[in-house]
N, C-alpha and C positions, 0 to 999 in steps of 0.2 A: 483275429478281431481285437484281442487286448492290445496287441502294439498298435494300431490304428488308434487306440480307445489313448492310448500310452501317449503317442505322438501329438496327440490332436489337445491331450490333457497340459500337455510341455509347451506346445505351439498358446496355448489361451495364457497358459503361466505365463510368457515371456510376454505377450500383450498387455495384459494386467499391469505388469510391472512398468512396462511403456508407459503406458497412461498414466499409473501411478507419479509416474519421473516427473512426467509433465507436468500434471496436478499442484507437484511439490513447485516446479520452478515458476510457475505461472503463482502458486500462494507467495512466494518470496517477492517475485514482483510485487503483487498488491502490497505487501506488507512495506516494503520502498515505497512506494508510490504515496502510503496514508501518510508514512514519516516525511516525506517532502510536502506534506499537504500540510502537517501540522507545523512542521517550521514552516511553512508560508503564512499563515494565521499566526503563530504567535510574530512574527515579522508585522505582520500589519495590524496586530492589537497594540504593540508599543509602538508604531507609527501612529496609529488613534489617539492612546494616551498622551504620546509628543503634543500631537496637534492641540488635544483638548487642553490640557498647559498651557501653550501659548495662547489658545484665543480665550480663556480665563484671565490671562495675565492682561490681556489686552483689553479687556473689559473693566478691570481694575485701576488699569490704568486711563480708563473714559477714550479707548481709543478709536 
């Protein structure tokens, strides 16, 4: 009965750690993912402020 108890305690260990793995590579992903997100947003916060620039200048200038 111990080496059943033994076997089955190895068999869950080695699962565990499966999922564990996975866990990990799937948090790496998201954590790429937020980083392409925030260089997307800062990309189009200084395209905002470009624009808001120009249509201020244009204003200025009675355009």
């Amino acid at each position: 009965m111990d080496k059943r108890f033994e076997t089955l305690q190895e068999q869950m260990s080695k699962r565990f750690e499966a999922v564990d793995k996975r866990f990990e590579a799937v948090d790496k992903r998201f954590e790429a993912l937020i980083k392409e997100m925030n260089k997307g947003f800062e990309i189009a916060r200084q395209e905002r402020a470009q624009l808001q620039t120009s249509i201020n200048s244009l204003g200025r200038r009675g355009g």
